[in-house]
C-alpha positions in Angstrom: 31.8 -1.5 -18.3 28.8 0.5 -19.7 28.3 3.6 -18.0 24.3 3.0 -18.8 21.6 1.7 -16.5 18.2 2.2 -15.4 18.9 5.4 -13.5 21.0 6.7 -16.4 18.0 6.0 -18.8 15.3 7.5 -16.4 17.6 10.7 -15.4 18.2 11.4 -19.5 14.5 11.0 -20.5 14.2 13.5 -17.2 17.0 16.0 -18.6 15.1 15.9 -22.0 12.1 17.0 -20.4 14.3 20.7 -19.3 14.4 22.9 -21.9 19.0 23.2 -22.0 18.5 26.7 -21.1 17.2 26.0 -17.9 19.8 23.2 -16.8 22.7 24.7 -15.0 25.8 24.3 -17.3 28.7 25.7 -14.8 27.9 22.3 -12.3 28.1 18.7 -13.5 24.6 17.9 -13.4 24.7 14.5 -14.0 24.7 13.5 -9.8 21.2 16.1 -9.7 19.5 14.3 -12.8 20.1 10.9 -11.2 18.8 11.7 -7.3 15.6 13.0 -9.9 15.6 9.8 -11.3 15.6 7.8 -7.6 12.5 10.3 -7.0 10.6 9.1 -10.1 11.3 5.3 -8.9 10.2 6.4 -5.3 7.4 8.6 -5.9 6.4 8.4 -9.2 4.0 11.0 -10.3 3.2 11.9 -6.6 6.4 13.5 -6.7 6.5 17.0 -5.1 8.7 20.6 -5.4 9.4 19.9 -2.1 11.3 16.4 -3.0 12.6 18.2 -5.9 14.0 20.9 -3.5 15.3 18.9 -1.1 17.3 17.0 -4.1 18.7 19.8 -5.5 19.8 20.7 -2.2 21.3 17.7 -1.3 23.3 18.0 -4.9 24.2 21.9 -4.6 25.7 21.2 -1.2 28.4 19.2 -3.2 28.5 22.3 -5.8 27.8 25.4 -3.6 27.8 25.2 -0.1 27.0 29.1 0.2 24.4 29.1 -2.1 21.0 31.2 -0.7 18.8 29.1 -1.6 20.3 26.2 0.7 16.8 26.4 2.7 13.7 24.5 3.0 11.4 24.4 1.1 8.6 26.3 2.6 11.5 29.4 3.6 11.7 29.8 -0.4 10.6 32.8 -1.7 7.8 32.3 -4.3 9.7 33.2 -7.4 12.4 30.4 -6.4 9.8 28.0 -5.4 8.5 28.0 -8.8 11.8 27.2 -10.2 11.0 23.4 -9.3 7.8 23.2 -11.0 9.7 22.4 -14.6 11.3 19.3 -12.9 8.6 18.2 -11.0 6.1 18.2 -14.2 9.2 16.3 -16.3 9.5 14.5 -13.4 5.4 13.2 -13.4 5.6 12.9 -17.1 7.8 10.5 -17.6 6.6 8.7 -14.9 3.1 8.5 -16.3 4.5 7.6 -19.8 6.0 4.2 -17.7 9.3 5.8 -16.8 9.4 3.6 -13.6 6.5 2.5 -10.9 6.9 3.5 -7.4 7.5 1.0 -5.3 5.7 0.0 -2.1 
């Protein structure tokens, strides 16, 4: 069975968006890069660091349940808020390229 699909294709045209020094390597990202690709399907380029935030949450649960920054959104500090701006614009960009169109 091919381990590719439409999620798989959308969260690798996401990842290539990152620069690789800014993905985690010491967690399987694969889980976080696919929950970004539901979120360009969803929201398209309306996406939001909050939806980013509350994705990467959702994944770092699974990874590290201690982490600090296991908050919401808005309780970030500003420096860690703007950690989420890189996925959010690769995010938007491959939506507006025809990555997927939100759907209704």
């Amino acid at each position: 069975m091919s381990r590719e699909n439409y999620l798989r294709r959308l969260a690798q045209l996401i990842r290539d968006e990152i620069p690789t020094r800014s993905v985690p390597s010491n967690f399987d990202t694969e889980p976080l890069f696919l929950t970004y690709a539901v979120l360009l399907r969803a929201r398209g380029t309306a996406v939001t660091a909050q939806d980013v935030h509350n994705a990467w949450v959702a994944w770092m649960l699974t990874c590290d349940p201690n982490h600090e920054a296991l908050v919401p959104y808005e309780d970030l500090p500003p420096d860690v808020a703007r950690q989420d701006d890189k996925y959010v614009e690769a995010i938007r960009r491959v939506a507006a390229r025809g990555g997927a169109t939100p759907r209704q």
